[in-house]
N, C-alpha and C positions, 0 to 999 in steps of 0.2 A: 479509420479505426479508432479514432479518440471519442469518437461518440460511442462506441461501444466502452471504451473505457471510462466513459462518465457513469454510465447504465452500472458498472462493476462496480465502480467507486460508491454510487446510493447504495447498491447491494448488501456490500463488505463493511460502510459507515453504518448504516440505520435498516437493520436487519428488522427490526420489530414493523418498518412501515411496509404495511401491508400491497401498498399501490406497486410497492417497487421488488416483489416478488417473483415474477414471471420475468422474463428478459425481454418479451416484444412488449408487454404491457410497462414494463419501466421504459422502455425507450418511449413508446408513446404517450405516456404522461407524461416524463417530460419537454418532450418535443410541444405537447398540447398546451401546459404550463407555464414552459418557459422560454421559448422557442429552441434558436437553435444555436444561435452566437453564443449568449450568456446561459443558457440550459446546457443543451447536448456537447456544445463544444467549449465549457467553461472550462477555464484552466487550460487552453491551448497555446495560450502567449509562452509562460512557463517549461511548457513541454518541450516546445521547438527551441528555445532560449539552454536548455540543457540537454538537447538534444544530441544539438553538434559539437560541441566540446565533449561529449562523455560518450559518443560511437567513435569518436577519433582518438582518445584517450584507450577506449577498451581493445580495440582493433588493432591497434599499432600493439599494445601491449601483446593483446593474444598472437598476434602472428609471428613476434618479436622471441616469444616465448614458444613456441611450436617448433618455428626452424632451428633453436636454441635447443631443445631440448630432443628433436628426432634426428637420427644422422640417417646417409641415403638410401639406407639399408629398412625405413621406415619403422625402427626399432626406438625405442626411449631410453636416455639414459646409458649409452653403449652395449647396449642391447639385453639389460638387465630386467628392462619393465617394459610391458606391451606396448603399444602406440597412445593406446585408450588414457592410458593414463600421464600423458603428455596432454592430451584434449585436455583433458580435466585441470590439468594443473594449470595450463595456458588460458582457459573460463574463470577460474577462481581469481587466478591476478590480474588477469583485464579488467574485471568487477572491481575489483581491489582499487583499481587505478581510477578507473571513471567514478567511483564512489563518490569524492569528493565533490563534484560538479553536479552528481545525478541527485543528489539528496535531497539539496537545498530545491532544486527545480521541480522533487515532488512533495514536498511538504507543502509548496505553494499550489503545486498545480490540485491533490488531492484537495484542500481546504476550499478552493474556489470550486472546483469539483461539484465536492457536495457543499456548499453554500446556492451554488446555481447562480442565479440573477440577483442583481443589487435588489435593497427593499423583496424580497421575494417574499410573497403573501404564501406560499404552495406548500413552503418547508421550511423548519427556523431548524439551522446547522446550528446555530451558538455563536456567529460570526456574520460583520455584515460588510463584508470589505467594498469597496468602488470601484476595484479594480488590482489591477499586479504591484502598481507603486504604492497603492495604501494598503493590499497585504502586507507588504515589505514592512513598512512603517509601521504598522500598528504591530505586528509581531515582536519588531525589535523593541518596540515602546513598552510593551506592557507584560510580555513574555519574556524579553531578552534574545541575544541574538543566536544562544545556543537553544530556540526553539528552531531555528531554520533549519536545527540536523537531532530533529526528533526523529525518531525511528530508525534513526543508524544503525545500532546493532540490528534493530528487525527485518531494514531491508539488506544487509548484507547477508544474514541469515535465511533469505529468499531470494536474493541474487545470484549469491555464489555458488549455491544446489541445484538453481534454475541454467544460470549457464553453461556451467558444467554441462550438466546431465543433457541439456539442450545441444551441445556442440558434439559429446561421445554419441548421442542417438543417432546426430544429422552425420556424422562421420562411417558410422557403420551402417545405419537406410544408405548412404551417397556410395558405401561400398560394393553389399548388396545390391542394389540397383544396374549398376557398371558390371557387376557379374552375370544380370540375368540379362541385360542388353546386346552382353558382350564386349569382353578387354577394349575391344579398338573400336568400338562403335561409340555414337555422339548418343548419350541418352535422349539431350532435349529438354528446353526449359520448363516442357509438363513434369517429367519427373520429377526435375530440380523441383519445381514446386510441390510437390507432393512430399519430397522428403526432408523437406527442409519443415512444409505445417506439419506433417506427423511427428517431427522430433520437436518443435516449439510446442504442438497443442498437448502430448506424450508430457515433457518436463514440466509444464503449466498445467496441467491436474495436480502432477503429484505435488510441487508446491503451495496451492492454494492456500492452506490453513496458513502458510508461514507469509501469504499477502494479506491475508486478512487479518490477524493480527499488526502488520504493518499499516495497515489503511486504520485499524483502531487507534492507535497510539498516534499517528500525524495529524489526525484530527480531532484530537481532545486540547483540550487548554489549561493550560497553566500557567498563571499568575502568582507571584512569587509574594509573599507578605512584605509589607516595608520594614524594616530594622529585624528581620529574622537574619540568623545564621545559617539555617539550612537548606542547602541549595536547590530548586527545583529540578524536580527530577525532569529528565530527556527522555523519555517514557513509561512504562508500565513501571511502578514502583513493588517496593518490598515487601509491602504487605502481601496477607496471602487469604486476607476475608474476602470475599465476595458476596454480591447479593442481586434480586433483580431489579430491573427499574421499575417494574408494576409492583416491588412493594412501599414505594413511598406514595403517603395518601394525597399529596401534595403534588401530588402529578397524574393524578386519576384520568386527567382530561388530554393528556401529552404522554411520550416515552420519553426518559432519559439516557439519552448518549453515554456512550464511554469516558468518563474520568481519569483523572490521576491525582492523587491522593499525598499529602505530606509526611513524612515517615516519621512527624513527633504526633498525631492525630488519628485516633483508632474510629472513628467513624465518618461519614460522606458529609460533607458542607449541604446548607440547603440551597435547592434550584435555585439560581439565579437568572437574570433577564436574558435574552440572546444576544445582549452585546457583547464583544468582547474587552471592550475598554474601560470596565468598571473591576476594578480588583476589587478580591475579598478581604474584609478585619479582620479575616479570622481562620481561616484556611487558603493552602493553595489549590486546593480544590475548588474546578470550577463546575457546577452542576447544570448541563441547559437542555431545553426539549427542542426535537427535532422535528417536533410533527404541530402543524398547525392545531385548536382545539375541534375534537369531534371527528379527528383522522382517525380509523381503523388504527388499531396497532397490534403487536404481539411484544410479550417482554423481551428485553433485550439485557445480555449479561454488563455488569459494571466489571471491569481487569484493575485489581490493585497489588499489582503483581508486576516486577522487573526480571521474572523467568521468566523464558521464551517458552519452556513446557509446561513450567504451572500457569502462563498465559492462556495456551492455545488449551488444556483439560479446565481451565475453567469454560472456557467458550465450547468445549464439546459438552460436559456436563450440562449446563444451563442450557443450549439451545442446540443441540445435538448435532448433526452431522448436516444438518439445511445449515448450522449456524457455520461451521470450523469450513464447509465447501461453498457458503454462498460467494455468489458473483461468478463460480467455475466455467460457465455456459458464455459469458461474452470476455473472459480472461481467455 
């Protein structure tokens, strides 16, 4: 499933490239492009590395909190609030808990993500790491080490709605189910499967804009000024101007990725190279294109924005409801 989750990751990063529109046609470009180690399955060192500490962190939590919280009577709270909402709260702190482990492993895993393959000729991300230990390095180096937990509020904001709403679905499908099979009968691991993807693929729609806003913010860059005071922002900042990346004339030949912006500076720094290891003089805004020259593209919204809602209505405004649901089909 991670290759489909790379296919999501181009989606949700670089909306305006055109290649990576369709979901069989984004996988097979980059399968065609980039193969399949460092294309499709980029970012899977990361994934697995934060895997297992943050399902055994969530799980222990949530079940920890379910039998804590239902007594035998399958009632919540001594029988004051439904079961439902023991799921719910038993999803929220499990998240809560693996947070901490799942963060730093997707900030990495998204960035390699959409970077793809080292030196990649096919698609310039803004970053050109070697690998998981010169992400590591070059993030701490030149972003600091509170870019390893950018998008925290974002992804807790699509975690804990997602798990939730994902455990009450699979609780009352797994209920339903048992009733139409019958009390003492074995359903069967087809249903299990069936109600366990309709309650994940069910809470995974409705979340999407609150991933894609997350996959925006973990893969922009910010480089902090030397002898400035003010701190680089860990995601979308305060401002609330936006604009497109097709109106800068300076990129007529590329689209501009998602930024973040310094909250003493009222306009975008200009493009910069796709390295990530050259800081700006002059802002922490780092500006880079994501599409080789002469790629098809469509504009893509800029977020200078640290609200989660003026985030995601900038991104429906600008690129309307392809832009706030893309990547929904392999999420």
């Amino acid at each position: 499933m991670h290759s489909l989750d790379t296919v999501k990751t181009r989606q949700q990063g670089a909306t305006h490239a055109v290649k990576y529109n369709s979901m069989l046609r984004a996988y097979w470009t980059i399968f065609r492009e980039e193969g399949v180690f460092r294309g499709l399955y980029g970012g899977y060192t990361p994934a697995v590395l934060g895997s297992f500490p943050g399902t055994f962190l969530f799980f222990v939590t949530y079940e920890s909190c379910k039998r804590t919280l239902i007594n035998a009577d399958g009632a919540a709270f001594g029988g004051y609030l439904p079961a439902t909402f023991a799921h719910l709260m038993a999803g929220f702190l499990g998240d809560l808990a693996s947070s901490v482990v799942y963060v730093p492993s997707e900030v990495l895993k998204t960035r390699l993500q959409l970077q793809g393959r080292y030196n990649n000729t096919h698609f310039k991300s803004g970053y050109n790491y070697k690998g998981l230990i010169d992400a590591v390095r070059t993030i701490v180096r030149n972003e600091g080490p509170k870019a390893l937990f950018y998008g925290y509020k974002e992804t807790l904001y699509r975690d804990l709605p997602f798990s939730a709403l994902q455990f009450a679905f699979y609780e009352q499908f797994h209920s339903l189910a048992q009733v139409w099979v019958g009390k003492n009968n074995d359903m069967g691991i087809g249903l299990e499967l069936v109600t366990g993807a309709a309650a994940g693929g069910l809470a995974g729609t409705i979340t999407t804009p609150l991933d894609v806003l997350k996959t925006r913010v973990q893969t922009q860059i910010n480089i902090p000024k030397p002898n400035n005071n003010v701190k680089p922002t860990s995601g979308i900042n305060s401002s609330t101007t936006h604009s497109s990346a097709s109106s800068s004339s300076s990129l007529s030949s590329s689209a501009s990725h998602t930024v973040i912006k310094s909250p003493t500076s009222s306009s975008s720094s200009p493009p910069a190279s796709s390295s990530a290891s050259l800081p700006s003089s002059s802002s922490t805004t780092k500006s880079y294109s994501t599409l080789s020259p002469g790629t098809p593209h469509k504009p893509q919204s800029i977020i200078l924005t640290k609200s989660i809602w003026s985030g995601l209505g900038i991104i429906w405004k600008t690129e309307g409801i392809s832009g706030i649901f893309s990547g929904v089909g392999p999420r």
